[in-house]
C-alpha positions as CSV (number, residue, x, y, z in Angstrom):
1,X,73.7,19.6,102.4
2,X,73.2,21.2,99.0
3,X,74.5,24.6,100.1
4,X,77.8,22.9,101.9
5,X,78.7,19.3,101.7
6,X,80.8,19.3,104.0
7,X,78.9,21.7,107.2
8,X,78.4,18.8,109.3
9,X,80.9,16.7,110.2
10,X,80.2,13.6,109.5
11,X,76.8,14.5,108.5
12,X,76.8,12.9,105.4
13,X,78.1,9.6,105.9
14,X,75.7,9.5,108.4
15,X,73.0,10.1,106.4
16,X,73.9,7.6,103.4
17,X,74.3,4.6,105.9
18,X,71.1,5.5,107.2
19,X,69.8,5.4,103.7
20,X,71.2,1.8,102.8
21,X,70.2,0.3,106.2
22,X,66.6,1.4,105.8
23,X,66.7,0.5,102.0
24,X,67.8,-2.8,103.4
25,X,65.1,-3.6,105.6
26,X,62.8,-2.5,103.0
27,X,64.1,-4.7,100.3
28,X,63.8,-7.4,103.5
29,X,59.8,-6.8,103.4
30,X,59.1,-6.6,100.4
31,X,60.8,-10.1,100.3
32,X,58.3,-11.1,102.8
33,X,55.6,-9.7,100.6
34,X,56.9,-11.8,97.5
35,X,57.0,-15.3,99.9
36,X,53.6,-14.7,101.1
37,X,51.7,-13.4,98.6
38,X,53.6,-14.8,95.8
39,X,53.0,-10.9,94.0
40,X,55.9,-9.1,92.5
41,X,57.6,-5.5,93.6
42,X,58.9,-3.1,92.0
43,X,61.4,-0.8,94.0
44,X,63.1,2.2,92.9
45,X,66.4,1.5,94.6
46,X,67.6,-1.6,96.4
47,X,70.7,-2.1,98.6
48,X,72.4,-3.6,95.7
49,X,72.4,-0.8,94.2
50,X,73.2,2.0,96.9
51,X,76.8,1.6,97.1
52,X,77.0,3.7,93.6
53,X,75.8,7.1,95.8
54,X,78.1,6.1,98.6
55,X,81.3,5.8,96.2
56,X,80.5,8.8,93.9
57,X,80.5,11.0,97.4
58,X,83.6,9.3,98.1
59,X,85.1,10.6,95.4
60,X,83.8,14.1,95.6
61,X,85.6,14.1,98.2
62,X,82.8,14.2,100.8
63,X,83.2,11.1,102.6
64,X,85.9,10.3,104.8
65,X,88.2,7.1,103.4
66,X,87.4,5.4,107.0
67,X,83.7,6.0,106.8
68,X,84.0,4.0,103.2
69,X,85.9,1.2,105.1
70,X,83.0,1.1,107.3
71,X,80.4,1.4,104.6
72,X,81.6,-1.5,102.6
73,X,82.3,-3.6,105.8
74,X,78.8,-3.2,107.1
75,X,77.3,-3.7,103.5
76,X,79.8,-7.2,102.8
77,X,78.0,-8.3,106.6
78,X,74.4,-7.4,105.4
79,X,74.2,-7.7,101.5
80,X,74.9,-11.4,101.2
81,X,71.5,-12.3,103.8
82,X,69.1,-11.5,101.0
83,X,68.3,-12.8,97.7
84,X,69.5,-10.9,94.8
85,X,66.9,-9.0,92.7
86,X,66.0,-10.9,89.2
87,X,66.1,-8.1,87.3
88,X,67.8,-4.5,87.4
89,X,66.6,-1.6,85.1
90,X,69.1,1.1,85.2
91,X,67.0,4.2,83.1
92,X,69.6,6.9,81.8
93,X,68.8,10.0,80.4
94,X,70.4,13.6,80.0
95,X,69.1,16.2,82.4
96,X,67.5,18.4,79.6
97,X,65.3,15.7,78.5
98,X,64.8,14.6,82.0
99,X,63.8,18.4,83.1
100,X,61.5,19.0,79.7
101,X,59.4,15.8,80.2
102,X,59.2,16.5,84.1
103,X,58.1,20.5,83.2
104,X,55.3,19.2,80.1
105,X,54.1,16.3,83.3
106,X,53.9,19.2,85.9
107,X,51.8,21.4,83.1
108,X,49.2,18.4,82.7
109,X,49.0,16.4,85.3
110,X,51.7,17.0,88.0
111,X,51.4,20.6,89.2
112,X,53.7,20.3,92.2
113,X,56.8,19.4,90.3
114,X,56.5,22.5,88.8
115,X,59.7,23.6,90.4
């Protein structure tokens, strides 16, 4: 996919539904986790979220205007079953300062990310 977008058809679209259906039944157990342990979670994405990556390919032009029919079809089916998240961080930062902090990490205590 980072080489060529496009390569496989549909390749994609298939991917990012996969992504929001299996951040869906995740978000779906960690509800379970809240109900019967009455602990908090912290996720990184939810599905409330996801439809941001699904648009933005959309408008790069990788998605197919059907498949996005689809997408938000499926989502407006699924999305309104589960409670809503009580709070929403978004974090924003420019990429330099993102890369710096993740290269001074990767010298001290997070050799992998390195690269």
């Amino acid at each position: 996919f980072a080489q060529d977008p496009l390569a496989q058809d549909g390749g994609l679209d298939r991917m990012l539904y996969n992504l929001y259906m299996m951040r869906y039944f995740q978000y779906v157990d960690n509800l379970e986790h809240i109900f019967n342990t009455g602990q908090g979670v912290v996720t990184e994405r939810s599905p409330f979220s996801d439809w941001i990556y699904f648009d933005s390919a959309y408008n790069q032009g990788w998605i197919d205007r059907t498949t996005k029919a689809h997408y938000w079809k499926m989502r407006n089916m699924t999305i309104d079953r589960i409670l809503r998240p009580n709070l929403i961080i978004h974090l924003d930062a420019p990429t330099d300062v993102v890369m710096s902090k993740i290269r001074a990490r990767a010298q001290t205590t997070h050799p992998w990310e390195k690269n």
